[in-house]
VOGU-3710 file (C-alpha; in Angstrom, 3 decimals, decimal comma):
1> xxxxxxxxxx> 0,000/0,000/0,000  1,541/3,294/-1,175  2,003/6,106/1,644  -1,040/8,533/1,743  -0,049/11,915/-0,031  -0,914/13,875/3,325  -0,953/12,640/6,696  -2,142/14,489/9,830  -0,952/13,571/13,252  -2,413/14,873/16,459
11> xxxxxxxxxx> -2,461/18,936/15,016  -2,559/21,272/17,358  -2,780/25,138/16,274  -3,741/28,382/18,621  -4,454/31,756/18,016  -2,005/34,511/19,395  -4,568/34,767/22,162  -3,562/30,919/23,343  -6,982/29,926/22,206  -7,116/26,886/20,645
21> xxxxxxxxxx> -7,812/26,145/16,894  -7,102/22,596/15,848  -7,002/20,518/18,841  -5,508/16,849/18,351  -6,219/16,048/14,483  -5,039/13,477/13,061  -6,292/11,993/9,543  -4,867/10,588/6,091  -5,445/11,777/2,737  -4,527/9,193/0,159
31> xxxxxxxxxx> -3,696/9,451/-3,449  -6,606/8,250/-5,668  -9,312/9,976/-3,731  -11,445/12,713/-2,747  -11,190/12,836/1,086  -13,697/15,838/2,878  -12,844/18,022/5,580  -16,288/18,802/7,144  -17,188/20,991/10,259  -19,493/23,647/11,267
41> xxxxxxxxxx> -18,638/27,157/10,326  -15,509/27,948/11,847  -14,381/24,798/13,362  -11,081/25,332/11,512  -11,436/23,767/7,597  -9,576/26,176/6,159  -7,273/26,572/8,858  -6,312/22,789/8,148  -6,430/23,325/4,415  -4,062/26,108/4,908
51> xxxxxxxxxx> -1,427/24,075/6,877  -1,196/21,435/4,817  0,331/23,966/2,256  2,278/25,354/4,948  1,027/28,049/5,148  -0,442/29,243/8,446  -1,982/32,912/8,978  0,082/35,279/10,514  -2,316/34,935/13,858  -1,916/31,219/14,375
61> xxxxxxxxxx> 0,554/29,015/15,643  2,023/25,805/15,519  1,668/23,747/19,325  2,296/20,307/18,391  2,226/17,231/16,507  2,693/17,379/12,406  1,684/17,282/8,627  3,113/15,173/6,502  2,716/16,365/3,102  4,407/13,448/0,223
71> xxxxxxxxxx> 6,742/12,558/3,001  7,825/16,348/3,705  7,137/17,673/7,410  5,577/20,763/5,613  5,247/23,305/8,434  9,237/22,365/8,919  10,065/22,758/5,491  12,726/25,430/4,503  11,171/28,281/2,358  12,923/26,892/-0,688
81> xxxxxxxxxx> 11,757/23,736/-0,969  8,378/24,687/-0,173  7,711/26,667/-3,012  9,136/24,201/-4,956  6,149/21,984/-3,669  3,638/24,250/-3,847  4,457/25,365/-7,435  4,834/22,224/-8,673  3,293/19,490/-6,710  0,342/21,195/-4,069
91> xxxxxxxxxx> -2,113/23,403/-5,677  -4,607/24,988/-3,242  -8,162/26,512/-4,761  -8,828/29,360/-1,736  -12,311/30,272/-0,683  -12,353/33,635/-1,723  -11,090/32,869/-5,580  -11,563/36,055/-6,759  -9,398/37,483/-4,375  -6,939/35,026/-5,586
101> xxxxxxxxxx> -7,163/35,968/-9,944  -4,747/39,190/-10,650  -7,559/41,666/-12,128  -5,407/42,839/-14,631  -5,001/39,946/-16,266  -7,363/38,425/-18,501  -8,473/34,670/-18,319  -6,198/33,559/-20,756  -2,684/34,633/-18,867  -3,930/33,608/-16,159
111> xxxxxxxxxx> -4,430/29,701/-17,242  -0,941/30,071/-18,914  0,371/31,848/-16,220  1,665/28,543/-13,987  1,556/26,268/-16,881  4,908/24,044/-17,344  6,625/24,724/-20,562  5,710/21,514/-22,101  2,626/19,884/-22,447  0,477/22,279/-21,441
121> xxxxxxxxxx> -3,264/22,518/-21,942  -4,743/25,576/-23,931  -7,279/27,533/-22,028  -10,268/26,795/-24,239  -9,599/22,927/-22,900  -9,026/23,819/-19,126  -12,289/26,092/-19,291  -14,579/23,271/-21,014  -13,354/20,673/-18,687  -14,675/23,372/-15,848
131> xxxxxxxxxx> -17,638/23,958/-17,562  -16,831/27,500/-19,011  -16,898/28,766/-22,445  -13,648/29,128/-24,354  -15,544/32,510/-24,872  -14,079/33,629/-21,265  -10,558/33,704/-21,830  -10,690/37,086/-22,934  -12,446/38,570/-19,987  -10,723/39,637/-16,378
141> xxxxxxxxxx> -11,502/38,357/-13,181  -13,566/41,461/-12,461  -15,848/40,557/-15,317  -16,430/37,187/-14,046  -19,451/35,671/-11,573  -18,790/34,877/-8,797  -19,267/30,618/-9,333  -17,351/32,095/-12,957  -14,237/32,794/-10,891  -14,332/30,083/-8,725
151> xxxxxxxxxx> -14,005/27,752/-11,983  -11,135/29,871/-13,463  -9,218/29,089/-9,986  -10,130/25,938/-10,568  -9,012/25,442/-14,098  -5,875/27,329/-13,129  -4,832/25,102/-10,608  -5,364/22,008/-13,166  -3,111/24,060/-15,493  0,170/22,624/-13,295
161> xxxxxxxxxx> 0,925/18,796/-12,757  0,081/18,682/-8,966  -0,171/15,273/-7,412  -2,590/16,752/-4,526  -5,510/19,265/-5,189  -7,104/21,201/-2,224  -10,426/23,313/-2,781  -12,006/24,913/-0,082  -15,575/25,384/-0,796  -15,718/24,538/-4,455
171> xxxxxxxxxx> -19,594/24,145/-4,913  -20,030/27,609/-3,333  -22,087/29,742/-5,285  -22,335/27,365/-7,966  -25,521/26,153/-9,143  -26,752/22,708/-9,250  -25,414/21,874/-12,911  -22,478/23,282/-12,141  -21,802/21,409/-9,200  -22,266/18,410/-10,641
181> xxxxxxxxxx> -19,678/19,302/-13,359  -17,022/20,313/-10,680  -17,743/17,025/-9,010  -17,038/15,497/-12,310  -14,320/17,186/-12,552  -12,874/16,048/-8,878  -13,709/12,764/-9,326  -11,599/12,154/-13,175  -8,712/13,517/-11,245  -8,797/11,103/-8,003
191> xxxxxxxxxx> -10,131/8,069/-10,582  -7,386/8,777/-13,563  -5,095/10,792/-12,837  -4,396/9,298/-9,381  -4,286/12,950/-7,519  -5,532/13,229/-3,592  -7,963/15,525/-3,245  -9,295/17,774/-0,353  -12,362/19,439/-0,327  -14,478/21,301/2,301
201> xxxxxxxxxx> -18,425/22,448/1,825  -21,488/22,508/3,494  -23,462/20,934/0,821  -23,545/17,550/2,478  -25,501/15,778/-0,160  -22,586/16,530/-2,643  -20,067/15,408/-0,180  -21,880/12,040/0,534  -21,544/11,362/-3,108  -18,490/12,647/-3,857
211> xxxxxxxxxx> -16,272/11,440/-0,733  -13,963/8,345/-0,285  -13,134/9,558/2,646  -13,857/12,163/5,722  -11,603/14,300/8,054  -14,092/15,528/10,980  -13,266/18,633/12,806  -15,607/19,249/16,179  -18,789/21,375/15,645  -19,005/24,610/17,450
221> xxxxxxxxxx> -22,614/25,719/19,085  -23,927/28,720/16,844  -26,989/30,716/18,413  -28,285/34,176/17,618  -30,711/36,552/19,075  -32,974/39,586/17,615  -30,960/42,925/16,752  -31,544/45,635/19,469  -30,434/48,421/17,448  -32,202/52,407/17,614
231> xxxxxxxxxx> -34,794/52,144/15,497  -34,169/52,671/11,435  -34,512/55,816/9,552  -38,037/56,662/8,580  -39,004/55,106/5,413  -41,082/57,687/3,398  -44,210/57,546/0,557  -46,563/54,170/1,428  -47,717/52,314/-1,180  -43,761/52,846/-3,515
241> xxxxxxxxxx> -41,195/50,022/-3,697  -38,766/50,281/-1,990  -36,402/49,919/-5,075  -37,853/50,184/-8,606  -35,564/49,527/-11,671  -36,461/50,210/-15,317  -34,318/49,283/-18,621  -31,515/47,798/-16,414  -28,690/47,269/-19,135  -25,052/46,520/-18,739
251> xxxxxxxxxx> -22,311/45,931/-21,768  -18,785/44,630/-21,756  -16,861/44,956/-25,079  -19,244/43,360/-27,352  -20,880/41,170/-24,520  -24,520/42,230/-23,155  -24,073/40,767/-19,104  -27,754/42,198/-18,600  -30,325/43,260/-21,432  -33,255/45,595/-20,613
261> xxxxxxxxxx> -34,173/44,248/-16,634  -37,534/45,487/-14,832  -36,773/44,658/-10,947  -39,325/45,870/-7,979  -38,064/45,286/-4,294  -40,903/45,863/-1,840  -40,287/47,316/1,564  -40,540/44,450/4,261  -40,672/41,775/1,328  -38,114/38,831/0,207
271> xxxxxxxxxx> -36,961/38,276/-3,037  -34,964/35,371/-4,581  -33,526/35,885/-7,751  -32,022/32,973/-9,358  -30,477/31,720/-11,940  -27,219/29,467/-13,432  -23,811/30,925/-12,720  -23,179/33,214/-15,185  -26,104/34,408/-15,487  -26,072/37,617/-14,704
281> xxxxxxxxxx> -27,206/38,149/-10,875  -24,265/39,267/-9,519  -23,617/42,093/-11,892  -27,497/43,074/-11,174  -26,456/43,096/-7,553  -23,560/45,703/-8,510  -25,625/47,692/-10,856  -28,270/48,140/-7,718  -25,221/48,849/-5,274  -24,062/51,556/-7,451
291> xxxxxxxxxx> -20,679/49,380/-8,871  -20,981/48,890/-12,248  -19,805/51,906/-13,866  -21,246/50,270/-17,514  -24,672/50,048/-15,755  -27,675/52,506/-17,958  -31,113/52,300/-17,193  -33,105/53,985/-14,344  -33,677/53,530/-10,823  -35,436/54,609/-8,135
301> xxxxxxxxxx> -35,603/54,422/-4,183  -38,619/55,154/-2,263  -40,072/56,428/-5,614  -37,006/59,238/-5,772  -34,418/58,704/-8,581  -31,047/57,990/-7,903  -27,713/57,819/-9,990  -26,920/54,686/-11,478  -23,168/54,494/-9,752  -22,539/55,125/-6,346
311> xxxxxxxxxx> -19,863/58,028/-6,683  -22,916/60,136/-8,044  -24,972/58,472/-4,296  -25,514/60,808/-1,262  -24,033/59,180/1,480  -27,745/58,606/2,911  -28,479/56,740/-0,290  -25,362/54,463/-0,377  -26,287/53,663/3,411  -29,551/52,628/2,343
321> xxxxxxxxxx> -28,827/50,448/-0,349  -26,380/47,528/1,238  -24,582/44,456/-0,845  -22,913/42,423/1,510  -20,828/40,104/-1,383  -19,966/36,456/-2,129  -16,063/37,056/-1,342  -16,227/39,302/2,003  -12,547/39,078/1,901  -12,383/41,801/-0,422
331> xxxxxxxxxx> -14,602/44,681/1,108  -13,300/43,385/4,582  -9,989/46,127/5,318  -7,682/44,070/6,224  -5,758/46,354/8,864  -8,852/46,980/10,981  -10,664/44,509/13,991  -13,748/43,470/13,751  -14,950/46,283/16,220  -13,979/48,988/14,090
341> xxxxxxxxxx> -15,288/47,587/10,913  -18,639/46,908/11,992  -18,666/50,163/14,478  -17,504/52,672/11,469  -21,407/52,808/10,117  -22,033/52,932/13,476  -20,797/56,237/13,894  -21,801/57,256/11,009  -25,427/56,517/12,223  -24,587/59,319/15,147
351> xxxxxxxxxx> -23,870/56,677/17,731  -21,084/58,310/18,932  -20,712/57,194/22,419  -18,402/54,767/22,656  -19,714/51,924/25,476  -23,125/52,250/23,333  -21,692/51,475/20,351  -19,277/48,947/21,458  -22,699/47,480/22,817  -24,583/47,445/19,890
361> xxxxxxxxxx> -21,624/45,513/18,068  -21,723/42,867/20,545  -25,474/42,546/19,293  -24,813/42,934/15,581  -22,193/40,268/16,072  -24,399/37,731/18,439  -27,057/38,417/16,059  -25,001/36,917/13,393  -23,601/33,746/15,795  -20,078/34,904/16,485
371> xxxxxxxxxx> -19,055/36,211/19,973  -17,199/38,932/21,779  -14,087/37,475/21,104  -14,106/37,986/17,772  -14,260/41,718/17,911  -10,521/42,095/18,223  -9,501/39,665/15,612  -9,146/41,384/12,038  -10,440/39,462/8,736  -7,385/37,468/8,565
381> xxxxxxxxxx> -7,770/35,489/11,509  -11,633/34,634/10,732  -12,545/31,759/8,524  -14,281/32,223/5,469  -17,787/31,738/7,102  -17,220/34,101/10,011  -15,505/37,066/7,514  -19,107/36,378/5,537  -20,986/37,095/8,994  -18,820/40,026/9,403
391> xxxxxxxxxx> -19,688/41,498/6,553  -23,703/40,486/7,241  -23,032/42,616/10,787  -21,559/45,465/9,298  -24,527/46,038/6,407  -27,091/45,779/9,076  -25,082/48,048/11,179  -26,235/50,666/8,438  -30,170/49,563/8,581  -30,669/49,266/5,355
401> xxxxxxxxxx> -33,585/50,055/3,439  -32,479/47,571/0,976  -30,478/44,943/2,086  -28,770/42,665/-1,255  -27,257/39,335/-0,385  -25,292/37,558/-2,765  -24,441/33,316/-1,609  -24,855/34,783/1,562  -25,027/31,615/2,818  -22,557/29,219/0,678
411> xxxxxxxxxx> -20,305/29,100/3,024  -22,129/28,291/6,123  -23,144/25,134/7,710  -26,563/24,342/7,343  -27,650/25,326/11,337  -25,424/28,760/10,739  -27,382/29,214/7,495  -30,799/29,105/9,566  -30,107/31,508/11,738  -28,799/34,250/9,471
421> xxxxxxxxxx> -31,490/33,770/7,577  -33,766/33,982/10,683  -31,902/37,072/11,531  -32,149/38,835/8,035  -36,161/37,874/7,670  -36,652/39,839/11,206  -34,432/42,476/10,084  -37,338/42,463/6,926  -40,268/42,501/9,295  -38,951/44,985/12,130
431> xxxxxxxxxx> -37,183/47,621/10,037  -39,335/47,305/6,452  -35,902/46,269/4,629  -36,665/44,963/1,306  -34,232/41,840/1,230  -32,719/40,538/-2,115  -31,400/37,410/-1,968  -29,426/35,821/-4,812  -28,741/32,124/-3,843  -28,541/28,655/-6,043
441> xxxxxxxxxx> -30,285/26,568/-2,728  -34,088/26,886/-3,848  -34,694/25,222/-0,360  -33,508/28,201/1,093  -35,278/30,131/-1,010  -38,827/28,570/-0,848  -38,279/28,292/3,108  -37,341/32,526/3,314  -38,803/34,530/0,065  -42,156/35,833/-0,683
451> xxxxxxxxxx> -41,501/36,000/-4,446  -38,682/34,563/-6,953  -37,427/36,317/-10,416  -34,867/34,086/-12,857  -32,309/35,208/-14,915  -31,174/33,356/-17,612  -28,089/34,802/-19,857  -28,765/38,239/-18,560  -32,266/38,472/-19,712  -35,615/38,376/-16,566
461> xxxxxxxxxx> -37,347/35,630/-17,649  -39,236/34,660/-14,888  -40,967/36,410/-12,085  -43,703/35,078/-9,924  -44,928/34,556/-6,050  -43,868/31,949/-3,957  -46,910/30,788/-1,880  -46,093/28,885/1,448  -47,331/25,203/0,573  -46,079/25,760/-3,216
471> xxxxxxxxxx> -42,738/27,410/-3,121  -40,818/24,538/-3,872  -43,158/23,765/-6,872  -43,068/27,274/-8,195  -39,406/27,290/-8,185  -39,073/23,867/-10,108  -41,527/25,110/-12,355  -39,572/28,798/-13,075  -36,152/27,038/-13,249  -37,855/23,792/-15,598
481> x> -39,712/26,445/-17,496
//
C-alpha cells in the first residue's frame, strides 16, 4: 500500500490569544481519492487546508504534533523547498477565488500563467473541462461571476501537474449543474489521474456522493438573538417600492451581461432571484449597489431617482442600499478589527458614544452567531464563514432600506445558514428592509422569500410569487420552465 499523499498527526494550532484552533487532528489523505474536511462554520477547515500547504496565517501558531505532506514535514520545510512543492506538486483553490485571480489579467494569462513549458493545456480545454466557455478567456476576473471565478481558480490550478488538489468550498455559489460538473471534474482527477484531493463544503448531499473519505473537525454551538439596534430611519411615501428599476442594461466589449431588466423590491418583502452561474445576478447586484460603472437604465428608491453608480450616491443613499458580497474578503480592510469595521457605520449613524456602540456591536455580532471574542480579531484570523458574517453585521449596522445578499449563505453550515437567515427575515419585518437574496439553494429560497425572479443569460425571464405550501413547486416550475 503506497504512503497517503498527506498525513495528519495529532495537530494542534492556537491563536495569538492561546486559544485553541485545531485541537488533536489526526487523519490521512490518500492518493486516488477525494477525502472531505467537514465541520461547522468555523471549526477550523480552512485553517487545516491552509497548513497542509504550509502556510499558516500570521495569527496562528504551531503547538504540536505534524503534517506530513508526500513525506515532507511541511510546516518544517525550509522556504525553498516549499515553493518548490507548492508550485509544482500542491495546488490549493482558496475560498475567496476572486481574491486570488490578478484583475489585470485576462483569463487567458492567467491559465498560462503557472503552466509548465511543455505539455500544457490551452485555455479553451481547461475552461470546457470546468464547464466555461472558451468565450471567457478574454475577460478579467472582475468581469467574471462569482461561481465564474471560482471555476477559473479551478481550471488554473489544473493548469500545473500537482499530485494533490485542495479546494475549499468549491460548490459555493455554484448552481446545481455546475456542481455536478465540478464534481465530475474532482472525481476524473482522483479516478485517472491518481491525484488526492481535499475538499471542504457545506453541501452535504454533494459530499456524501463525492467522498472516499472524511476528516471531521468538532462542531461549534452557533446561536443568535434579535438585533436591538435604535430604530431605522423613517421610510417615506406608502404604497412605492422600496427599489424600482427600469431598462436595467449593462455591456462589456461586445458582450450584453444584462439586457433591458424590470426589478421591484418591496419594503418588508423577500426576493430570490435565481439563476445558473453566469447568469447575470451578480452584476445586477452591482448595478443596484451603485458598482458597475457600464450600468444605464433607471432607478429609483422610495419612488425618488437615484444615480446609477454610487460616486454620483448621497451618502444617505449608499447607506440605504447595502450588498454584503460572495467574497467578504475583499470589502473586509484588512488592517482593521472586527470592532472597528462593523462600528464605522455605526458612527456614522450618530452613535457616537463609545460603550453604546461597542454594545450594539456585541449585538450585531451575536445576532449573526459569532461572539465577543471575535471583535478584536481582524479578517485574517476569521474563517471564510465568520468574515461572511462580518460582513452580514456590518450592512445591518447601516439599517438598510435595501439589504442585497449575494451566496450569503454558501459558506455556512446548514444550522449557521438558519439563523442568518432567521436574523435577516426579522431584520425584513422589524425595520421594512426589502431583502434581495441571490442564492442557487431553492430550499432556502422557498423556506425565506415571498416571491422569486430568474435570470437566464442576462435576460428576466421569470418572475412570480412563492406561496407557502407551493414554493418549492413554483421554483421547479420557473427554473424547468
Amino acid at each position: 500500500m503506497s504512503t497517503p499523499a498527506i498525513v495528519v498527526d495529532a495537530l494542534t494550532l492556537a491563536n495569538i490569544n492561546g486559544d485553541t484552533v485545531l485541537r488533536d487532528i489526526s487523519g490521512n489523505v490518500p492518493h486516488g481519492a477525494v477525502t472531505a474536511v467537514r465541520g461547522a462554520s468555523g471549526s477550523g477547515k480552512t485553517t487545516l487546508m491552509q497548513a497542509a500547504v504550509g502556510h499558516l496565517p500570521p495569527a496562528i501558531r504551531h503547538r504540536a504534533g505534524s503534517i506530513s505532506v508526500l513525506d515532507h514535514d511541511i510546516l518544517a520545510l525550509d522556504p525553498r523547498r516549499l515553493r518548490e512543492l507548492r508550485r509544482t506538486r500542491i495546488a490549493f483553490v482558496g475560498q475567496d477565488p476572486g481574491s486570488a485571480l490578478n484583475p489585470t489579467m485576462r483569463v487567458r494569462a492567467l491559465l498560462t500563467e503557472l503552466a509548465p513549458d511543455d505539455g500544457a493545456p490551452e485555455p479553451a480545454e481547461l475552461l470546457a473541462r470546468v464547464g466555461l466557455s472558451g468565450e471567457l478567456a478574454g475577460r478579467r476576473a472582475g468581469e467574471l461571476s462569482g461561481g465564474q471565478q471560482r471555476r477559473v481558480a479551478l481550471a488554473r490550478a489544473l493548469s500545473r501537474d500537482a499530485r494533490i488538489l485542495l479546494v475549499d468550498e468549491p460548490f459555493a455559489g455554484l448552481d446545481p449543474a455546475a456542481r455536478q460538473d465540478i464534481a465530475r471534474v474532482l472525481r476524473e482527477l482522483a479516478d485517472h489521474d491518481d491525484m488526492a484531493i481535499v475538499l471542504s463544503g457545506h453541501q452535504h448531499e454533494q459530499l456524501d456522493a463525492l467522498a472516499d473519505n472524511d476528516i471531521h473537525l468538532d462542531r461549534r454551538a452557533i446561536g443568535h438573538s434579535a438585533i436591538r439596534c435604535s430604530p431605522a430611519d423613517p421610510v417615506a411615501k406608502e404604497g412605492v417600492s422600496a427599489l424600482s428599476c427600469r431598462g436595467i442594461g449593462v455591456r462589456r466589449g461586445e458582450s450584453t451581461v444584462l439586457s433591458d431588466i424590470d426589478f421591484d423590491a418591496d419594503r418588508g418583502g423577500a426576493i430570490a432571484v435565481i439563476g445558473e452561474s453566469g447568469a447575470g445576478k451578480t452584476t445586477l447586484a452591482r448595478v443596484l449597489a451603485g458598482l458597475e460603472p457600464r450600468a444605464t437604465g433607471s432607478i429609483r428608491l422610495d419612488g425618488t431617482a437615484i444615480p446609477l453608480t454610487a460616486p454620483r450616491r448621497t451618502e444617505s443613499v449608499c447607506r440605504g442600499i447595502q450588498l454584503v458580497p460572495q467574497d467578504p474578503s475583499s470589502t473586509l480592510n484588512p488592517r482593521r478589527i472586527v470592532a472597528e469595521i462593523i462600528g464605522r457605520p455605526l458612527a456614522r449613524r450618530g452613535l457616537r458614544n463609545r460603550a453604546d456602540r461597542e454594545r450594539a456591536v456585541e449585538e450585531l455580532l451575536d445576532a449573526v452567531g459569532l461572539s465577543r471574542d471575535h471583535m478584536h480579531r481582524r479578517p485574517a484570523e476569521l474563517s471564510g464563514g465568520q468574515r461572511q458574517r462580518v460582513s452580514i453585521a456590518r450592512a445591518l449596522a447601516h439599517q438598510p432600506r435595501v439589504l442585497i445578499c449575494d451566496e450569503v449563505t454558501s459558506a455556512l453550515d446548514p444550522a449557521t445558514a438558519t439563523a442568518i437567515m432567521d436574523v435577516l427575515r426579522e431584520t425584513t419585518t422589524t425595520h421594512g428592509t426589502a431583502l434581495i437574496i441571490i442564492s442557487h439553494d431553492h430550499e432556502l429560497v422557498a423556506r425565506y422569500c415571498d416571491r422569486a425572479v430568474e435570470l437566464r443569460g442576462g435576460v428576466l425571464t421569470a418572475s412570480r410569487p412563492l406561496g407557502e405550501m407551493t414554493a418549492q413547486q413554483e421554483l421547479r416550475r420557473i427554473t424547468a420552465g
